[in-house]
N, C-alpha and C positions, 0 to 999 in steps of 0.2 A: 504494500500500500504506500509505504513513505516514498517509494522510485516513483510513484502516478502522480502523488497531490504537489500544486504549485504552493508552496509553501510562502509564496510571495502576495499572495492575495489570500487576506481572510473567508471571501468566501467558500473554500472548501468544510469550512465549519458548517456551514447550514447541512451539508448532507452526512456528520456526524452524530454521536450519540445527542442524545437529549442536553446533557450539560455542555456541549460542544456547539448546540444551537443555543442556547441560554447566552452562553459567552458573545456567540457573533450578534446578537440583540441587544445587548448590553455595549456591547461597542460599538454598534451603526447608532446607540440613541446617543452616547455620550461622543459620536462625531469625530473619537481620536485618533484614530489613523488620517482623517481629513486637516481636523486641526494640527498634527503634528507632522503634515506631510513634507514641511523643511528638511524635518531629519532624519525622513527614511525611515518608519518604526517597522519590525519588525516584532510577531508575537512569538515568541521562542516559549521553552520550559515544558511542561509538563500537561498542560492544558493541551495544546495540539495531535499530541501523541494518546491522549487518552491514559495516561497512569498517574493523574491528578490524586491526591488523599485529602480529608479533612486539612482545613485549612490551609492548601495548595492556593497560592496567588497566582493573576496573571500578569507576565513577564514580558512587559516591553521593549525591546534592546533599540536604542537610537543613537545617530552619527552625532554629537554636538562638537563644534568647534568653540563655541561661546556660555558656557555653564551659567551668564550669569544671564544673557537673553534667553537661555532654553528656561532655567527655576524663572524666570521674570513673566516669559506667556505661558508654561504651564502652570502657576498660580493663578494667574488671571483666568485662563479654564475653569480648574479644578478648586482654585485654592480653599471654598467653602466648603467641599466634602470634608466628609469625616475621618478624621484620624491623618488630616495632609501635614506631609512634612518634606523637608529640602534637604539633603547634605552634601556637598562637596566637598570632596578631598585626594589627596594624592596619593595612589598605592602603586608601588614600584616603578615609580616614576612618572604614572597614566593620570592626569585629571579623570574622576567619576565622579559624577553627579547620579543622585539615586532620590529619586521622591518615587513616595508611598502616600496612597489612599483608598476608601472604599467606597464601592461603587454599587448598586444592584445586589448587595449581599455580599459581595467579593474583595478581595484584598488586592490592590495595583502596584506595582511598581514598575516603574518607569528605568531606566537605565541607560546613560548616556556618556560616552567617551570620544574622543577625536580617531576616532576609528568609523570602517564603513559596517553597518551590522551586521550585512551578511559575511565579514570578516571576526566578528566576536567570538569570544570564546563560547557563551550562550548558547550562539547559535550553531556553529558548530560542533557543541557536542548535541545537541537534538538530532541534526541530520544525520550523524553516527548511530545514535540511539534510535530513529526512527529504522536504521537499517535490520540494525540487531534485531528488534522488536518483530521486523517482518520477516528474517530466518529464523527466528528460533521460538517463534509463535505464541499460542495464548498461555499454555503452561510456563512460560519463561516470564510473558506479562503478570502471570497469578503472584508468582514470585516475587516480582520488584516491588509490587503492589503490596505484598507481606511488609517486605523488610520498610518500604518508604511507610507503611500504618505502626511502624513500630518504632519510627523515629527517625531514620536513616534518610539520608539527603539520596538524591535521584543517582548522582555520578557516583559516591560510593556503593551503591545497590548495584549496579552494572557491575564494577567492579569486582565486588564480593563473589556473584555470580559468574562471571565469566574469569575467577583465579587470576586478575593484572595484578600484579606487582607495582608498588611503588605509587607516588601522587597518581589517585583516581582521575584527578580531570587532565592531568598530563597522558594518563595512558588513554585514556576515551580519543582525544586531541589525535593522539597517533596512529589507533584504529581508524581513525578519518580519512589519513591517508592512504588506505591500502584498497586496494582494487577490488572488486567484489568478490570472484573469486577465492584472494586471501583474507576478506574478511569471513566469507562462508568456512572455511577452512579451521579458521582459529577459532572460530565461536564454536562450532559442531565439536570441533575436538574439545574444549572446553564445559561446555553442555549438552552432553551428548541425547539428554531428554527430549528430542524433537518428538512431536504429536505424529 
């Protein structure tokens, strides 16, 4: 499934599960792919792929070059929902900007760096994970879906599961680059549970 859907345009949500159409309603009323189409948003995480848990947010990744014009009009959007907040700061050298708020029931975060999205780490490891997901099927999803209701973040759960060694989001990262192929290869031999 994740090699078909353009991942580039939220409508592939309407023809998702019931909370997969929830989400693309929520975001045609609240207009934010339109309002922040400066910066290129992209919805990444966990929501697209379907292995959302209680309290799962949606994950906006955007290009900003200017943190202080990107918090300046999404306040002016957003800034009366509930629970909004701003921060900017520097991690390994990268300007991020991260606002959070709730929407339709839902928790937002927005995420913005001088980067292109579909360059982000974000996003890149969803396309990975979207792949995974499609070889090694529903029994492999029941599982992420365990460990992620038991507390466990998304990239450590792949991880655990498919035996990487080492930083989880760095080894997902490198699964990204390998050709279908050798990803089929190293997941089967890794979980050989296939349906």
């Amino acid at each position: 499934m994740a090699d078909r859907v353009n991942w580039f345009n939220i409508a592939y949500l309407q023809q998702g599960t019931v909370l997969q159409r929830e989400v693309y309603n929520l975001l045609q009323e609240l207009r934010i792919m339109e309002l922040l189409a400066d910066y290129d948003p992209l919805l990444a995480g966990t929501i697209p792929l379907g292995i959302q848990v209680e309290g799962s947010d949606l994950d906006l990744i955007c290009e900003v070059h200017d943190p202080v014009r990107f918090t300046a009009e999404v306040h002016g959007y957003f800034g009366q929902l509930t629970g909004y907040s701003a921060v900017t700061r520097v991690v390994g050298g990268i300007t991020r900007t991260k606002i959070n708020f709730h929407a339709g029931g839902w928790p937002i975060e927005l995420f913005g760096q001088a980067k292109p999205a579909r360059q982000q780490n974000a996003w890149l490891h969803m396309l990975v994970e979207g792949r995974i997901l499609d070889l090694l099927g529903e029994s492999f999803r029941e599982e992420i879906l365990l460990l992620k209701s038991g507390g466990m973040k998304t990239e450590p759960a792949f991880a655990r599961l498919l035996k990487l060694e080492g930083d989880p989001y760095e080894a997902l990262l490198d699964l990204g680059g390998l050709r279908q192929e050798e990803l089929e290869y190293m997941c089967k031999k890794a979980y050989p549970y296939i349906q």
